[in-house]
C-alpha positions as CSV (number, residue, x, y, z in Angstrom):
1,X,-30.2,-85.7,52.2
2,X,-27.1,-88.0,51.5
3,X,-27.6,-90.9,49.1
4,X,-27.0,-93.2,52.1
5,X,-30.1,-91.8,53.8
6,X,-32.5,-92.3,50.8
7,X,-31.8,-88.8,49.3
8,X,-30.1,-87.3,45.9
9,X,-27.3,-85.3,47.4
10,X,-24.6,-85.8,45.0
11,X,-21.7,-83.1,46.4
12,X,-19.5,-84.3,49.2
13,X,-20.5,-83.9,52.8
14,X,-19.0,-80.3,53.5
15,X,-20.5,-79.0,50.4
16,X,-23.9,-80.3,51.6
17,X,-23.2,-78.8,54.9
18,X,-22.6,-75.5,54.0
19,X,-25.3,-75.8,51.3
20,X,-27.8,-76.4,54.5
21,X,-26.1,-73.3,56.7
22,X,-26.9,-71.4,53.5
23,X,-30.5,-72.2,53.5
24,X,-30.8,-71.2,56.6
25,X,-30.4,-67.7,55.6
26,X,-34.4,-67.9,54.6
27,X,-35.2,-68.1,58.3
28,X,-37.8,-71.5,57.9
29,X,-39.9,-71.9,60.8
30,X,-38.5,-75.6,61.2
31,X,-35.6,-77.3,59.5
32,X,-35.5,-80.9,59.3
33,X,-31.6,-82.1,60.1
34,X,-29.9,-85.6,60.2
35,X,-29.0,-86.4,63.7
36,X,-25.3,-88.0,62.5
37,X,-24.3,-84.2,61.3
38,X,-21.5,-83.1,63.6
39,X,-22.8,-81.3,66.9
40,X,-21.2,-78.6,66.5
41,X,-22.8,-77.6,63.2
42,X,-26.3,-78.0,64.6
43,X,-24.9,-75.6,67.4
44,X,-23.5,-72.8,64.8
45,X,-27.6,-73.1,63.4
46,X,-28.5,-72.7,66.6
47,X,-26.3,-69.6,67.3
48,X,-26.8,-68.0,64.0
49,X,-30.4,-68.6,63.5
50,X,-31.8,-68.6,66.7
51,X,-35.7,-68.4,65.7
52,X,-35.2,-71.7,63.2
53,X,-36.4,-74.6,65.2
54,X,-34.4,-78.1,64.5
55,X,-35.3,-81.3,63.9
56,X,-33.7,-83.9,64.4
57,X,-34.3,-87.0,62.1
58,X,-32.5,-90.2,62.1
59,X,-32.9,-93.1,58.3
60,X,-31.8,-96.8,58.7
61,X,-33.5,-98.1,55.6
62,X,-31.5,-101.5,56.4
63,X,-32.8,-102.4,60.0
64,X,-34.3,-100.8,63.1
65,X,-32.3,-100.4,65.6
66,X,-32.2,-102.8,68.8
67,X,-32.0,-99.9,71.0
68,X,-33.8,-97.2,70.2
69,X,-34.7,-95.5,73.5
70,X,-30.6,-95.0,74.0
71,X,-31.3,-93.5,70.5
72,X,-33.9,-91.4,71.3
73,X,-32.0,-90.2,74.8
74,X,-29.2,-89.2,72.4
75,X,-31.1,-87.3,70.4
76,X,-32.7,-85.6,73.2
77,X,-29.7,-84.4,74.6
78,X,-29.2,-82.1,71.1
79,X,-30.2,-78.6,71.3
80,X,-33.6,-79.0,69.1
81,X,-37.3,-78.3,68.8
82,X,-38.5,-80.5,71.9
83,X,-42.4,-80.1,70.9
């Protein structure tokens, strides 16, 4: 996870990226994924490594948000483990 989201990733975002896509290789039953990553890399997962099942987190150490059901119907509308 990014520095920014409580984690110790020190590389720069596309390293980290691809660093995840890589990891993905391993086939894990469930991989735990930021929901600010770009859609279109949660869809390449999706593609590639159709039996990993994503999920979606979202970290505001600062403050919780005001609105978090149009939060939660954003997340909903990515292609991820629903269960």
């Amino acid at each position: 996870r990014r520095a920014d989201q409580g984690g110790y990733y020190v590389r720069c975002e596309k390293e980290r990226l691809e660093d995840i896509f890589n990891l993905c290789a391993l086939q894990p039953d469930y991989l735990d994924i930021e929901f600010d990553v770009p859609k279109e890399f949660i869809q390449k997962i999706s593609l590639t490594y159709p039996r990993i099942k994503l999920i979606l987190s979202y970290h505001n150490f600062n403050e919780t948000p005001t609105d978090l059901l149009s939060l939660l119907v954003e997340m909903c509308q990515t292609n991820c483990y629903a269960y």
